[in-house]
Backbone as numpy.savetxt, mean C-alpha at the origin, in Angstrom:
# Nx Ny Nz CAx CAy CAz Cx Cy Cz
-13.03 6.93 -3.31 -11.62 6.79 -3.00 -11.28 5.30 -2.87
-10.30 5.11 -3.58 -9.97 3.53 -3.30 -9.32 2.87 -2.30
-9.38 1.81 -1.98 -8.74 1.18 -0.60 -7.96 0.24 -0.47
-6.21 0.17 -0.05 -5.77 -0.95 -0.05 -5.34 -1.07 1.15
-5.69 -2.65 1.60 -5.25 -2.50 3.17 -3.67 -3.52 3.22
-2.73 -3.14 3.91 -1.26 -3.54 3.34 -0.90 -4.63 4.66
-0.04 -5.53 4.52 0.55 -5.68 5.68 -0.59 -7.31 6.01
-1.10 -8.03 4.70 -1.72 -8.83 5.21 -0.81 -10.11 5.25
-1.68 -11.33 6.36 -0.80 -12.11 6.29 -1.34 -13.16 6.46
-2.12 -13.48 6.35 -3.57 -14.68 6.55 -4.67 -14.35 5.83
-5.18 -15.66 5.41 -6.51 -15.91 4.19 -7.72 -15.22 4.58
-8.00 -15.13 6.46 -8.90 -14.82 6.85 -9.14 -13.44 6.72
-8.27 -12.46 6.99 -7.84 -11.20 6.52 -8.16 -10.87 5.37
-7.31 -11.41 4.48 -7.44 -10.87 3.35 -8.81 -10.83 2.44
-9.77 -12.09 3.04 -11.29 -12.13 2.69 -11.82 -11.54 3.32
-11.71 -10.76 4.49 -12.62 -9.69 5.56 -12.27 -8.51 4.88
-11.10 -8.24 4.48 -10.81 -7.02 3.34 -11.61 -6.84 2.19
-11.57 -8.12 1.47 -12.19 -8.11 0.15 -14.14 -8.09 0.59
-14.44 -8.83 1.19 -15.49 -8.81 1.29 -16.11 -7.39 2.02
-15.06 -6.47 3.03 -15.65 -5.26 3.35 -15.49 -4.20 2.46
-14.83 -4.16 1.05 -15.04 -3.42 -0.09 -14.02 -2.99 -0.39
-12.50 -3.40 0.10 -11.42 -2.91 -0.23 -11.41 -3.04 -1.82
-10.19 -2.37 -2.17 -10.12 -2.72 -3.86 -8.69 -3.40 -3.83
-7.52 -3.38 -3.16 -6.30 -3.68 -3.35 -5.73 -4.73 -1.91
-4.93 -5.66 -2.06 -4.55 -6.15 -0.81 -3.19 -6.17 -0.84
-2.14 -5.61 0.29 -0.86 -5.73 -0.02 -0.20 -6.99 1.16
1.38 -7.43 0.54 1.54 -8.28 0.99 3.07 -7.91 0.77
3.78 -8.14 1.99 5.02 -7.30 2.33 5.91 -8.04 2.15
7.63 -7.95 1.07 7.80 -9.31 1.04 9.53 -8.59 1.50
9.51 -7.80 2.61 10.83 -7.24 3.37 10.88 -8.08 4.10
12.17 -8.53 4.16 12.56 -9.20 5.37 12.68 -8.93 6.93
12.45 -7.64 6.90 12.79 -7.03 8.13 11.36 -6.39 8.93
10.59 -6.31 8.01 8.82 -6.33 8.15 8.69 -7.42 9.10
7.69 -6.50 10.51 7.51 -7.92 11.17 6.10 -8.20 10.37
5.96 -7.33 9.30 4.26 -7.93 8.78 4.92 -9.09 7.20
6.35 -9.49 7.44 6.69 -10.21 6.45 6.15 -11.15 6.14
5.75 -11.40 4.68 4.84 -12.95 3.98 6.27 -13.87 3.47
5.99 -14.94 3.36 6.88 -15.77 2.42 6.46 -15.35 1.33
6.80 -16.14 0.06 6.49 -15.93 -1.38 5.12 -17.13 -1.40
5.83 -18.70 -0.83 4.46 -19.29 -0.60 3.27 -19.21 0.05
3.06 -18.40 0.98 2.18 -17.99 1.74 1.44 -17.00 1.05
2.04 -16.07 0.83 1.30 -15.00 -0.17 0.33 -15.96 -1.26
1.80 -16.60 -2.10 0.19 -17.52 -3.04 -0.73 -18.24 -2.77
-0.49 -18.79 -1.66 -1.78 -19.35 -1.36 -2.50 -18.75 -0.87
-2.66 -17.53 -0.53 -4.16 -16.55 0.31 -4.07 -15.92 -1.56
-3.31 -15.78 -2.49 -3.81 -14.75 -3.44 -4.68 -15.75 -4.41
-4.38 -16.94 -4.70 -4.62 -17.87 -5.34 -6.21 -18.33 -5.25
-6.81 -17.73 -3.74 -8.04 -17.94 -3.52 -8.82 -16.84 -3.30
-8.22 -15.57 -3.79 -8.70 -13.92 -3.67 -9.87 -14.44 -4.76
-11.16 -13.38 -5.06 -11.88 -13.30 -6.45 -10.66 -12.50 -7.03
-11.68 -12.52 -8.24 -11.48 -11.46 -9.23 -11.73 -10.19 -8.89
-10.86 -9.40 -9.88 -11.06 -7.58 -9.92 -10.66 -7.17 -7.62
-9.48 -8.07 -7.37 -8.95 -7.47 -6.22 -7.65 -7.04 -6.56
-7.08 -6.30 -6.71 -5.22 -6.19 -6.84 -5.00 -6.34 -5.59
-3.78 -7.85 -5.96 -2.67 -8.10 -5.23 -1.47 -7.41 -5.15
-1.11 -6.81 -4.37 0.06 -6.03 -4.61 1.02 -6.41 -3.41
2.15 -6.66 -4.20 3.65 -6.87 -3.54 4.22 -5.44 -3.46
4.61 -5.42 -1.69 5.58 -4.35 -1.55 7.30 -4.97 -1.48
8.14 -4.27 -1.73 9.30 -4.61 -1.79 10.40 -3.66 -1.93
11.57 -3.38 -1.09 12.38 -3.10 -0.67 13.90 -3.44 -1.32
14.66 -2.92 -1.82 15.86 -2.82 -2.06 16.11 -4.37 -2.82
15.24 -4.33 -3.73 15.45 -6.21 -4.53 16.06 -5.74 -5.63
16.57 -6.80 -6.31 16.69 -6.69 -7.85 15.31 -6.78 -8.73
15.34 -6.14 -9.66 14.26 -6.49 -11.10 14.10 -8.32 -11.25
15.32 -8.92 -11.13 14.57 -10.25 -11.44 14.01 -10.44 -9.95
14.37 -10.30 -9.03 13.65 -11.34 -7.66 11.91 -10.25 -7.95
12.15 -9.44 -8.04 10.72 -8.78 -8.25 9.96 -9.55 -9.17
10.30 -9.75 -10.23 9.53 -10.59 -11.38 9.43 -11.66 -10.65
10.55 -12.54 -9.88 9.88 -13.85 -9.58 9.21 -14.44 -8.76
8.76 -12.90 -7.88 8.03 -13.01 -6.73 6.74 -13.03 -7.19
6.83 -11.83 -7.83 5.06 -11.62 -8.56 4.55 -13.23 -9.21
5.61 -13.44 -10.16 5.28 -14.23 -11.16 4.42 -15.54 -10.31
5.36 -15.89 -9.04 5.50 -17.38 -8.21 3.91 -17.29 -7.11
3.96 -15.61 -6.57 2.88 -15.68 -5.31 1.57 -14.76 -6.26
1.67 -14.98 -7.77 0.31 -14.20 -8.73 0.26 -12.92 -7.89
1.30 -11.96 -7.89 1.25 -10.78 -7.59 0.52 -10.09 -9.08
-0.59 -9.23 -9.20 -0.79 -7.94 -10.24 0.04 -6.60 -9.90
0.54 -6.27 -8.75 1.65 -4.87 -8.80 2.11 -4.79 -7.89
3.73 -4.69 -8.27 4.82 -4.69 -7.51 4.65 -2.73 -7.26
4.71 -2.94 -5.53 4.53 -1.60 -5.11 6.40 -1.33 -4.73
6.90 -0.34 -5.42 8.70 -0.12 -5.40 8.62 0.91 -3.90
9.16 0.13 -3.24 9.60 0.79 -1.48 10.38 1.58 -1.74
11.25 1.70 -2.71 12.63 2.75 -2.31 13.17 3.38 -3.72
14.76 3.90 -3.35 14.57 4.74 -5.04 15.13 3.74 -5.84
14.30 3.00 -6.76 14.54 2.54 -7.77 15.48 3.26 -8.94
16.12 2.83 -9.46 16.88 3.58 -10.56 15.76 2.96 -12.31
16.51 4.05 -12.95 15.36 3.39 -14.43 15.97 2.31 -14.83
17.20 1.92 -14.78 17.25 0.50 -15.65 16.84 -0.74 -14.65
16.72 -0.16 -13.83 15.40 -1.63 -12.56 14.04 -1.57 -13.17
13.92 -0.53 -13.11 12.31 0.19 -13.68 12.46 -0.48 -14.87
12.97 -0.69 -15.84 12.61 -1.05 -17.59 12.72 -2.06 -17.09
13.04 -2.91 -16.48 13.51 -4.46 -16.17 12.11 -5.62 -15.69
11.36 -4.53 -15.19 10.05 -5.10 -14.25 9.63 -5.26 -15.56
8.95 -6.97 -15.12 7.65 -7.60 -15.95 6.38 -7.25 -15.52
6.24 -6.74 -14.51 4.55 -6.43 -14.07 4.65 -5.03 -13.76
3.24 -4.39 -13.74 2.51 -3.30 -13.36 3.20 -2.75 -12.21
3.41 -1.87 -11.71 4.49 -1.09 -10.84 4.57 -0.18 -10.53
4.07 0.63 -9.04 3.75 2.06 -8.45 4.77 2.11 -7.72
5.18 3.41 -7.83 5.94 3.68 -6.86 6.17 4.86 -5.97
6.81 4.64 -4.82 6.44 5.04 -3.35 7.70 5.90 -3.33
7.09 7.51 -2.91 7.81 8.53 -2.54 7.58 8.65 -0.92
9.08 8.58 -0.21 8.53 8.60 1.14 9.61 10.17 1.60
8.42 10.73 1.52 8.30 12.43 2.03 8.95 12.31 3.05
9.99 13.67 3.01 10.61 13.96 4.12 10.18 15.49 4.53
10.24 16.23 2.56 9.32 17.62 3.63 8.37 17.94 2.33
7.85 19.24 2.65 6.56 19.43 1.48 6.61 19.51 -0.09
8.49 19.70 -0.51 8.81 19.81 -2.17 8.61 18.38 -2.37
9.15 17.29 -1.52 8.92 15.54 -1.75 7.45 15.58 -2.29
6.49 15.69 -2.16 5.13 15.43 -2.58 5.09 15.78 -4.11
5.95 16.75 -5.09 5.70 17.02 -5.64 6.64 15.77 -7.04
7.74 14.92 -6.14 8.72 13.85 -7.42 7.16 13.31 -8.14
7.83 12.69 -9.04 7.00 11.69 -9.91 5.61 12.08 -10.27
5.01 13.39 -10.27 4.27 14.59 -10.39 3.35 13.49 -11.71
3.83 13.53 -12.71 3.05 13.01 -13.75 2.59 11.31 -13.53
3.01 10.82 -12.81 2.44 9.47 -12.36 1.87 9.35 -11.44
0.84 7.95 -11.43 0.28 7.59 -10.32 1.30 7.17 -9.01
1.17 7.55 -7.94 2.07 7.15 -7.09 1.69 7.25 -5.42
2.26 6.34 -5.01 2.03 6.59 -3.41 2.80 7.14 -2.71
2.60 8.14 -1.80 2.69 9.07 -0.71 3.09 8.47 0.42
4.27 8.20 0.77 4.58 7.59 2.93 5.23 8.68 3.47
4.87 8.82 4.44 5.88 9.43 5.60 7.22 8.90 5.76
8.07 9.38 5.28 9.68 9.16 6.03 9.98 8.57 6.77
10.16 7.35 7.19 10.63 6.33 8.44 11.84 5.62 8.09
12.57 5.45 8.77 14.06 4.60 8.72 13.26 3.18 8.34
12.63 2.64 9.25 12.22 1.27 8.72 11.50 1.09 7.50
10.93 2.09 6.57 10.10 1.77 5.38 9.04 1.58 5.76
8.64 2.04 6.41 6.55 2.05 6.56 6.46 1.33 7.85
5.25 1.48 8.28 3.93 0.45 9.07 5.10 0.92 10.58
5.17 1.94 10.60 5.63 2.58 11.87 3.94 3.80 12.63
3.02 3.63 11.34 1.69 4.94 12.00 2.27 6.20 11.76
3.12 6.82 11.48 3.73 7.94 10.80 2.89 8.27 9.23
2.24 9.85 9.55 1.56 10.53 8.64 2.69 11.47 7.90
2.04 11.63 6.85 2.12 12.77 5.86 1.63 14.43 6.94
2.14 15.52 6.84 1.58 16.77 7.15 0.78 16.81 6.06
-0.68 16.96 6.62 -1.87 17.05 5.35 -1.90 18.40 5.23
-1.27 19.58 5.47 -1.16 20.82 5.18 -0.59 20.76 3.79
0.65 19.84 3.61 1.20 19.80 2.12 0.44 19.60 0.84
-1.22 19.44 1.34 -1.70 19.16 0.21 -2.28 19.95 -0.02
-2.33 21.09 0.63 -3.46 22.44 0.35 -2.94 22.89 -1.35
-3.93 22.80 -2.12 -3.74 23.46 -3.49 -3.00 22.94 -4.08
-2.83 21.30 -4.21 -2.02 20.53 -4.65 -3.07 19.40 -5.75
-2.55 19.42 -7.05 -3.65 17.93 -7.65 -3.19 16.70 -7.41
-4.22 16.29 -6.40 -3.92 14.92 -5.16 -4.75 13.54 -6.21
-4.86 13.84 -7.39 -5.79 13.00 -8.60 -5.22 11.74 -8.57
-3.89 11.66 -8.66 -2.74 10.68 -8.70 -2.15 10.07 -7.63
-2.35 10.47 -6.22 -2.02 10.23 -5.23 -2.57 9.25 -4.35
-2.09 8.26 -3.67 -2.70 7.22 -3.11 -1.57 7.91 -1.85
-2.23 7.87 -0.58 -2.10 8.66 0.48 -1.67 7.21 1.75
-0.19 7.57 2.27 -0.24 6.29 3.37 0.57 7.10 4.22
0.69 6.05 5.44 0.90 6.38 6.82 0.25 7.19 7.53
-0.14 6.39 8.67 -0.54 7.08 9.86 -2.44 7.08 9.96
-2.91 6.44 8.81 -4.36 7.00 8.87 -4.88 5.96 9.77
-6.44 6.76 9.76 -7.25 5.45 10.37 -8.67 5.82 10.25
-9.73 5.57 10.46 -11.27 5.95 9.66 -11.28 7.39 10.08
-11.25 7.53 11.81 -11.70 9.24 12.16 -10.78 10.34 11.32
-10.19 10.17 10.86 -9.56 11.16 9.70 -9.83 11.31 8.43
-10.68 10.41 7.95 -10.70 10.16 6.29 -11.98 11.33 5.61
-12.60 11.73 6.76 -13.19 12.69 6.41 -12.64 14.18 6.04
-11.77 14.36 6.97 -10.99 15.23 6.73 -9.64 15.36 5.31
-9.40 14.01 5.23 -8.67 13.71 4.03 -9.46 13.92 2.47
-10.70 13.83 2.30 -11.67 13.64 0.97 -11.60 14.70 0.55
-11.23 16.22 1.17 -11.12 17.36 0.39 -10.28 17.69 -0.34
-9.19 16.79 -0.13 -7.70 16.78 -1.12 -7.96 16.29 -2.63
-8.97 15.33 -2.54 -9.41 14.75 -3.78 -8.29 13.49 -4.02
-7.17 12.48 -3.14 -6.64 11.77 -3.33 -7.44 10.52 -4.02
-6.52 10.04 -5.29 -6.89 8.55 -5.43 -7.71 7.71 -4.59
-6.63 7.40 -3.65 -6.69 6.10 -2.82 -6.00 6.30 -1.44
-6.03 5.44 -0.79 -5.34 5.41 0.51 -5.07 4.64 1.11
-3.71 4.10 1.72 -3.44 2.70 1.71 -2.96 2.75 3.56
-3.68 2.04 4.00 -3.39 1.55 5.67 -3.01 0.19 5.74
-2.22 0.05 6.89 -1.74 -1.10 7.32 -2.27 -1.07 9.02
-1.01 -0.28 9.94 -1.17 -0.24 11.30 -2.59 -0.21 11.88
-3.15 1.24 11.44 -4.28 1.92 11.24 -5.43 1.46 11.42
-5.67 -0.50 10.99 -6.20 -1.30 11.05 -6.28 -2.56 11.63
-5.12 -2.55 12.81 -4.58 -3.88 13.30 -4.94 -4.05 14.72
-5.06 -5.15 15.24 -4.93 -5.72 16.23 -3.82 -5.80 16.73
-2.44 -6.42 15.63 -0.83 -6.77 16.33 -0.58 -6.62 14.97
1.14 -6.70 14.92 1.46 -6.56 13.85 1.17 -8.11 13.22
0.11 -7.79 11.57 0.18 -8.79 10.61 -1.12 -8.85 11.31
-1.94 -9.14 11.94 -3.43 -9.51 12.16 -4.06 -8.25 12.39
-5.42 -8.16 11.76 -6.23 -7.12 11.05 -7.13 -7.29 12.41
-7.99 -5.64 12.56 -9.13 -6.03 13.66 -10.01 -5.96 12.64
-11.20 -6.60 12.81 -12.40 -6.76 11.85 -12.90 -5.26 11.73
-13.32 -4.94 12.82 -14.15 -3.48 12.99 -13.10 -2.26 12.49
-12.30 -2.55 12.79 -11.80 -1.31 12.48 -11.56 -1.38 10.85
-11.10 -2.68 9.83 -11.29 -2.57 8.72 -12.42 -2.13 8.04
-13.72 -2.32 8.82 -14.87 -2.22 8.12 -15.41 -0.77 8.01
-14.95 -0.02 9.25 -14.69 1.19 9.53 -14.04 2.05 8.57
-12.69 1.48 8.77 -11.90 2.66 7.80 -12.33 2.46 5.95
-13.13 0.99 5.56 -13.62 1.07 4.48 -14.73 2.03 4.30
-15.78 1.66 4.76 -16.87 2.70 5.03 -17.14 3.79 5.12
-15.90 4.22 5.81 -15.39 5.93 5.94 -14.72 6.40 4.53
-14.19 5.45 3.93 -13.30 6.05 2.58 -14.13 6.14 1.72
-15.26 5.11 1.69 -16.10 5.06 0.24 -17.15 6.01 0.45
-17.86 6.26 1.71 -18.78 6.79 1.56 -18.84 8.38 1.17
């Protein structure tokens, strides 16, 4: 199962991620996020990531160009779409681009069915509130495509692996405060996903 841990905001982080086996690092570029990055800040922690990590920009109610010029400026690889995008935003994006269905009840799990896509819980603020998905919605569901967020944290991920999800993306789940990561508990909830 793959791992992206979201909501980073310092170099030190984002190398305790990469080095504990994550595959993806996200970097929040809402203004209203108290886990908010600048555009320069982001590039300079992505600029010194290795190779084969996806950087991924989350983002909220932008236009198609500020999206392109965020990626382009802080070397984002995928703009993660927070909200309902319409298709002529969608044809507009220059980079790689998942996007986020945030479930309100169990038919929501089923939009964007033929794509890869991520899974949030329903929150007025747009995420990193610890708000889950009902994992009942996934009984007898193909979870192949699904990257699974809100609310997790390692003691659950066992219980999550029978769904067969992609990936699974934590922020809170893993923190000390908002925007600073606890070490142990990242290394934890990695360990628990891969193994």
């Amino acid at each position: 199962m793959r791992v992206k841990i979201c909501g980073i905001t310092n170099y030190e982080d984002a190398m305790l991620c990469v080095k504990s086996g994550a595959d993806a690092v996200g970097f929040i570029f809402y203004p209203h996020s108290p886990r908010f990055i600048s555009v320069n800040n982001a590039k300079n922690i992505s600029i010194k990531l290795p190779p084969f990590i996806t950087k991924t920009g989350v983002f909220v109610n932008e236009s198609a160009q500020v999206i392109n010029a965020v990626c382009k400026e802080a070397k984002i690889d995928l703009a993660q779409i927070h909200f309902d995008a319409d298709d002529d935003l969608l044809s507009k994006l220059e980079v790689p681009f998942i996007r986020v269905v945030r479930a309100k009840e169990k038919k929501d799990i089923h939009k964007l069915a033929s794509s890869y896509r991520l899974i949030d819980a329903f929150t007025q603020k747009y995420g990193g509130e610890g708000k889950g998905v009902d994992l009942s919605w996934f009984d007898g569901v193909d979870c192949s495509k699904i990257i699974l967020a809100g609310g997790l944290y390692a003691d659950m991920l066992e219980d999550i692996k029978r769904f067969g999800f992609y990936g699974v993306d934590v922020n809170s789940g893993v923190e000390l405060s908002y925007g600073k990561k606890d070490a142990q508990k990242i290394v934890k909830f990695i360990k628990s996903a891969k193994s």
